[in-house]
N, C-alpha and C positions, 0 to 999 in steps of 0.2 A: 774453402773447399777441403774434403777429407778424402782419402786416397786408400785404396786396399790394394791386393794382389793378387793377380790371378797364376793360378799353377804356381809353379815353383818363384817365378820369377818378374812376372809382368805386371809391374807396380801401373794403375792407371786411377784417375779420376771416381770418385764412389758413386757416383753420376754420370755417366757420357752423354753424346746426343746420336741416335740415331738418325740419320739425313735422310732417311726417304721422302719423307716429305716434303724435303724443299727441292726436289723436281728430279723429273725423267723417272716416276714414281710415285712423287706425291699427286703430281696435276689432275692424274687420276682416282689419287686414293682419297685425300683430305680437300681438294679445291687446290686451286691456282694460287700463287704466293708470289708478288712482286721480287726481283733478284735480286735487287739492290737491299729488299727487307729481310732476305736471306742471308747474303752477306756479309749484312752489318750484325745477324741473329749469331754469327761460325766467328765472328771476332768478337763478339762480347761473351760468347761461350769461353772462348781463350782469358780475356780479362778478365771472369769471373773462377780460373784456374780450373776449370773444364779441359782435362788432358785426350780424352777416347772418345776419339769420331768413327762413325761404322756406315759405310754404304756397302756397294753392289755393282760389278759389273751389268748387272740383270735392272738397275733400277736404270729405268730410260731405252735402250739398252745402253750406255755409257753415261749419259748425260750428266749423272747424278755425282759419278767419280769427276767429273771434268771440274764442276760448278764447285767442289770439295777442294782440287789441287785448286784449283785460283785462287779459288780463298785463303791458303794456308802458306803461300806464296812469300817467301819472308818471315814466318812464324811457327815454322816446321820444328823446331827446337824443344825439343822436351814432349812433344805431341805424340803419343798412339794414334795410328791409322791403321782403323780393318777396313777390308772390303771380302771380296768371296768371288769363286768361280765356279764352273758345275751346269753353264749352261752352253746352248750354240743356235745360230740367231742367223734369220734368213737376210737378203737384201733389202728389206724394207724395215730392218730390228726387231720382226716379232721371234717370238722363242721356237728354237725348232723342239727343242725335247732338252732332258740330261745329258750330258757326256763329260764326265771325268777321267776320259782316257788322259794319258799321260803330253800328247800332242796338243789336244785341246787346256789343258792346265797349262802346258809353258806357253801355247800363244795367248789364254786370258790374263797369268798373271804379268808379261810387257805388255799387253795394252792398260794393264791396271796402273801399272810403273809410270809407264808414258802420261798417260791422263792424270794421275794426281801431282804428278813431276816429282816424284822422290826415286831414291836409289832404294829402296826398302821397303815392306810393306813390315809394317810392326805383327800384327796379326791377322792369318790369312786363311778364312776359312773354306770347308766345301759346303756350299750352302744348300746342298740336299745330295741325300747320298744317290748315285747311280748305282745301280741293281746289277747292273752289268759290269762292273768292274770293282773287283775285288776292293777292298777299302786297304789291303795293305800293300795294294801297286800305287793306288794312291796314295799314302804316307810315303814310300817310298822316293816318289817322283816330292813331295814337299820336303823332304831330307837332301833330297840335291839341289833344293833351289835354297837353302837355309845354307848348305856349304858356299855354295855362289854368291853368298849374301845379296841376295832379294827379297828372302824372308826371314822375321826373327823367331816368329812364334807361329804354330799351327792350330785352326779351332775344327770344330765341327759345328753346323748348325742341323737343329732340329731331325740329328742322327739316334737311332735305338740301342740298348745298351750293350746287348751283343756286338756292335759297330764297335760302340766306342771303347771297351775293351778290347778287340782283334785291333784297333788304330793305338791305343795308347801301348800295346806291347810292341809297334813297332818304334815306336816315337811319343815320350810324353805331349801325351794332347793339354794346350792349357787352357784351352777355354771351349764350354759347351753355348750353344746359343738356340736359346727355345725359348716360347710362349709364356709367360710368367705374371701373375698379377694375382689380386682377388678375387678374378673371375674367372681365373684358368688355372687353376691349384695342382693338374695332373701332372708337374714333373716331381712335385711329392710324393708319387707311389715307387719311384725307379729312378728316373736318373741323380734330382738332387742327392740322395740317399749315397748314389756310383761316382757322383761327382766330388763328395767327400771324402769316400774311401779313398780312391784315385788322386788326391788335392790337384781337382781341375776344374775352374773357375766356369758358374754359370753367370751367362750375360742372358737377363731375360729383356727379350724385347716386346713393344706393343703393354709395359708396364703398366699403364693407366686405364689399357681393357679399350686400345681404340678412340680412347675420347669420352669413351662410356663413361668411367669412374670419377670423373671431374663434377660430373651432376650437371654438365653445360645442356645437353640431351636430354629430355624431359618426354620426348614424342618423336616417330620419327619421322613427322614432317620437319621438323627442324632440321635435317640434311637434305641437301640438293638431290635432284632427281637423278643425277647420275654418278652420287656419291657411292663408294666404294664400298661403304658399313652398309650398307641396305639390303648386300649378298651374303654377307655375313649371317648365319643362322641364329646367332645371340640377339641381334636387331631384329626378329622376325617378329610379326606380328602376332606370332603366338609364342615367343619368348620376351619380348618386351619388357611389359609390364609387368612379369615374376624379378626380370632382374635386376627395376629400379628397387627392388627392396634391400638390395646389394647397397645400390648406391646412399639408401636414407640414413643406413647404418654408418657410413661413410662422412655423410654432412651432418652427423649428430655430433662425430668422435671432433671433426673438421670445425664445429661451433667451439665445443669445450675449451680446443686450444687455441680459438679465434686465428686460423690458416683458413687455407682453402681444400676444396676436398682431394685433388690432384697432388698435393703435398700431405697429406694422410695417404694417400693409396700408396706413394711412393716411401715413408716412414717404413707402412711396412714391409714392403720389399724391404728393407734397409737392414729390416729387422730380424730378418730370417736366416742371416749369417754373414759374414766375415767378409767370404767369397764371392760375395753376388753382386755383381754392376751393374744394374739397370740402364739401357739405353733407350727412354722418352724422347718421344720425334717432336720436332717446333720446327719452323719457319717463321714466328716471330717475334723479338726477342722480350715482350711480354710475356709470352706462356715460356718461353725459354728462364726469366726471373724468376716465375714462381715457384718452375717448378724445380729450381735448383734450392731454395728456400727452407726443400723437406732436409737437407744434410741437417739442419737443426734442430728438428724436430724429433723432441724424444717420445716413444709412447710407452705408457705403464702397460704393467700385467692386465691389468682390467680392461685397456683399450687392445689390447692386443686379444683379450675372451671374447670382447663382444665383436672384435670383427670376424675373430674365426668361429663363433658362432653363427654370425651372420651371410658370408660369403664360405662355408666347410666344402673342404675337396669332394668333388663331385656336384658338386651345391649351386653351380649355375644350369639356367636354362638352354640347352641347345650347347650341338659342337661347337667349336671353336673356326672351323672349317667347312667348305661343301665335299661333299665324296670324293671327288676328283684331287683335291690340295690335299685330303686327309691320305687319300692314298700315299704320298711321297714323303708323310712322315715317319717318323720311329722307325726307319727301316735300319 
């Protein structure tokens, strides 16, 4: 494993795993994944020196952090844990709306505590910004819980850049977490560019484009009827077929160096800077193998024109989002 650093100081893994996947989140997103094959996926992450693990209070609603502390149970040692808070959830778990008030933050981040079973959460971000509450009462309230030591480091996720300047004047932010892949090139116009200026480390999540960029998808009958990518406007039947030509470019670069296409997609995330940790979701510990594979994977100038010829910012069919998700971003 190769290791970089985020912000000033948050040395973690050049690879994490993002957990939504393997439940209270994924069940619904990717398909069901036996627990046991989950489990045994979050310790061979560790064996294979996989330091940065990321859920969500919001993934489940808890579920996802629970399934994480059990896992990590004895092995906590050396490991980054992010998770995020930013929401509030009725008696049955569904989401009630945003609320990052200050009351609602110190009761997500002990239940976050409690469920992973650490004293600390390594990196702790807001995982969409509330409209209603200024972002620097928010830092604010994450600056009393870093003196309390329950947190080390503070992120923002899929925040605008006006945010994230008014947040890093309060408190250096060290990690931004947004959309990032071949097929969603837009934090290249603004934040990667503020995230540099600022040395505040982007974690791009959904790396691989969903599953798309792997080339496993061909049509999209190949997902279950109540798969999760089928809402996805990039899977649309009238985005489809424009953006396997994404993917051919992909399985062409993916022959040459005889890999698989999901360790070229991830190369070049890899590729794009210093800074950047991708966090690729698995549940099991096959696609977990591969795809940690791309750390050695180098790509020349030439694989690097023709993919940014091929997938160019702007260059996918269809949002990323439906109206509704797009609304809560970049704010």
């Amino acid at each position: 494993m190769k290791y970089r650093t985020l912000g000033d100081n948050l040395k973690v893994s050049a690879l994490g795993v993002g957990c939504m996947p393997m439940g209270g989140g994924g069940d619904g997103v990717y398909g069901a994944g036996t627990k046991d094959e989950t489990v045994a996926t979050l310790h061979r992450a560790i064996d294979l020196g996989v330091t940065f693990f990321d859920t969500a209070e919001v993934y489940g609603p808890h579920v996802n952090e629970q399934l994480l502390g059990d896992s990590i149970k004895g092995k906590r040692d050396g490991l980054i844990i992010a998770t995020k808070f930013g929401f509030t959830f009725d008696d049955n778990g569904g989401v009630r709306g945003l609320d990052s008030t200050p009351q609602n933050i110190r009761r997500a981040c002990e239940g976050s505590l409690k469920r992973l079973g650490i004293d600390t959460i390594d990196l702790y971000y807001q995982h969409r910004v509330d409209p209603n509450v200024p972002i620097e009462e928010v830092m604010g309230v994450l600056v009393e819980l870093k003196r309390e030591g329950k947190i080390r480091h503070m992120g923002l996720s899929e925040a605008g850049v006006a945010t994230i300047r008014r947040a890093n004047a309060v408190h250096p932010v060290a990690a931004i977490q947004s959309e990032y892949s071949l097929w969603e090139r837009e934090v290249e116009n603004d934040i990667l560019p503020l995230c540099r200026e600022l040395n505040i480390g982007l974690v791009p999540f959904s790396p691989l484009g969903r599953g798309f960029l792997t080339g496993q998808i061909t049509k999209r009958s190949d997902l279950a009827a109540d798969d999760f990518r089928l809402g996805d406007p990039r899977y649309s039947e009238e985005n489809f077929a424009a953006n396997l030509k994404i993917v051919d470019a992909v399985k062409d670069i993916a022959a040459k160096h005889g890999v698989s296409g999901g360790q070229i997609a991830l190369a070049w995330l890899l590729a794009q800077g210093d800074g950047i940790a991708p966090i690729p979701g698995f549940k099991r510990r096959a696609t977990l193998e591969d795809s940690m594979a791309a750390i050695d994977v180098t790509l020349d100038a030439g694989d690097l024109a023709t993919l940014d010829k091929a997938a160019p910012l702007g260059g996918t069919a269809g949002p990323r989002y439906g109206e509704k998700m797009m609304a809560m971003t970049r704010l």
